[in-house]
C-alpha positions as CSV (number, residue, x, y, z in Angstrom):
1,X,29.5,-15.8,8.5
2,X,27.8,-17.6,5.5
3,X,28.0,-14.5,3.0
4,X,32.1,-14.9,4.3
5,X,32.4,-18.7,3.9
6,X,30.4,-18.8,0.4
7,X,32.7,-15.3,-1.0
8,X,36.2,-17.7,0.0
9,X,34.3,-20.8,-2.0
10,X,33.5,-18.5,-4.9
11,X,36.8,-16.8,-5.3
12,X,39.8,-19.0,-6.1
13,X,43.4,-17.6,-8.4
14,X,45.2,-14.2,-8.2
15,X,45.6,-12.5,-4.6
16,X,43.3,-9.4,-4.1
17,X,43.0,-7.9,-1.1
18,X,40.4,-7.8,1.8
19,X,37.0,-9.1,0.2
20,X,34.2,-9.2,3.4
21,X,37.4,-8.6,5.5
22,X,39.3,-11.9,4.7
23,X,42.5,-12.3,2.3
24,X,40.8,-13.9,-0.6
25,X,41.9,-14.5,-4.5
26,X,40.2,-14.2,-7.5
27,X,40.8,-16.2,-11.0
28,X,40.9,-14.5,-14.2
29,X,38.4,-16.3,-15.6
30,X,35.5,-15.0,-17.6
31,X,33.9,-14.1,-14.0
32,X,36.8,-11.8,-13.8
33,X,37.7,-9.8,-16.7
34,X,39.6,-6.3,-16.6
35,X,36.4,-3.9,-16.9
36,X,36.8,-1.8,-20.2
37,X,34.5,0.7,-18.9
38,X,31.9,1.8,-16.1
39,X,28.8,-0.9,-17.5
40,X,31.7,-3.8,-17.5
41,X,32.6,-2.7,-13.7
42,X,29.2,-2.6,-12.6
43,X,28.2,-5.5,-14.3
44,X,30.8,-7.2,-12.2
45,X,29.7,-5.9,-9.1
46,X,26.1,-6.7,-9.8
47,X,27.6,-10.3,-10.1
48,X,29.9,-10.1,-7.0
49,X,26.6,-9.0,-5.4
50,X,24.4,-11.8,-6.4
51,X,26.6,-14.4,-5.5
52,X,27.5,-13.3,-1.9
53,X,23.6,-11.2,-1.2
54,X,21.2,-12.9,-3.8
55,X,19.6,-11.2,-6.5
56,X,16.8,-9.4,-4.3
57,X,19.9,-7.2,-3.0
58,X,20.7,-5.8,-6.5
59,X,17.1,-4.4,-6.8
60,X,17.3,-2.7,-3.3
61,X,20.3,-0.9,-4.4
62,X,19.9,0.4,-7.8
63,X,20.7,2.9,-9.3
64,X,24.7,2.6,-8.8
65,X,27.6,5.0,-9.2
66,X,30.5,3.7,-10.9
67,X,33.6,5.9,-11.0
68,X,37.5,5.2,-11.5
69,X,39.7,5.5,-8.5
70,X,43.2,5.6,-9.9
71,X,43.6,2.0,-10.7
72,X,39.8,0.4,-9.5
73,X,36.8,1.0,-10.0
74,X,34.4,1.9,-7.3
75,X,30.9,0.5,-7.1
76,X,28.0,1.9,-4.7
77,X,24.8,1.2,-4.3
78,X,22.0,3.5,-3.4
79,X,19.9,1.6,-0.8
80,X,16.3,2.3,-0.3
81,X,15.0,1.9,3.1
82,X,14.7,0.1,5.6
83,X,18.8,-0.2,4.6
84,X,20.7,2.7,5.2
85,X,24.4,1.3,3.7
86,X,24.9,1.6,0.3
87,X,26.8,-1.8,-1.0
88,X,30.7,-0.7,-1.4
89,X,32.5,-3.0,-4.3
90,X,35.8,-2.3,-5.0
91,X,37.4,-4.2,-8.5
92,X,41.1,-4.0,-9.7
93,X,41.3,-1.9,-13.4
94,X,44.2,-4.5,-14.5
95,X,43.1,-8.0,-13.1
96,X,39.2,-7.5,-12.8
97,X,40.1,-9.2,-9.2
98,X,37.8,-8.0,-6.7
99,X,39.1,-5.4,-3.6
100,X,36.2,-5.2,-2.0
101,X,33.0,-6.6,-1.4
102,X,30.6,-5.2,1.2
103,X,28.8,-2.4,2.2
104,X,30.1,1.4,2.9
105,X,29.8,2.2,7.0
């Protein structure tokens, strides 16, 4: 419920979809830029994890996989145990707005 509360505090502009399974919206501000490449999207998502899991989460779940999904990027994580789900970011190619930010079930 925290992770949920502090994601709708951090996010704030254009409308993106379901972040941690609420309507949220994003701003296009530096936070947020269209990704030119796979390092720009997973430098995002690295951010987007930090803010909502703390920095220890980023460490657990490197190396990521970065690929293009027809217009977003997909971001996954691959979690060493005792955590079996691999964080799941999903960021728009055009607004840099996040989809998606949680882990893949």
């Amino acid at each position: 419920m925290f992770a949920l509360a502090l994601a709708a505090a951090f996010l704030g502009g254009c409308q993106s979809a379901k972040p941690l399974g609420a309507r949220q919206a994003c701003s296009r501000s530096a936070h947020y830029q269209r990704p030119k490449d796979a390092a720009d999207a997973e430098r995002i998502a690295k951010r987007l994890i930090i803010d909502v899991y703390g920095a220890p989460a980023v460490l657990r779940q490197e190396p990521f996989t970065t690929t293009r999904d027809a217009d977003r990027w997909v971001v996954r994580g691959s979690p060493k145990p005792p955590e079996t789900a691999p964080f799941l970011i999903m960021i728009d190619g055009v607004s840099g707005c996040p989809v998606y930010v949680g882990r893949d079930l």
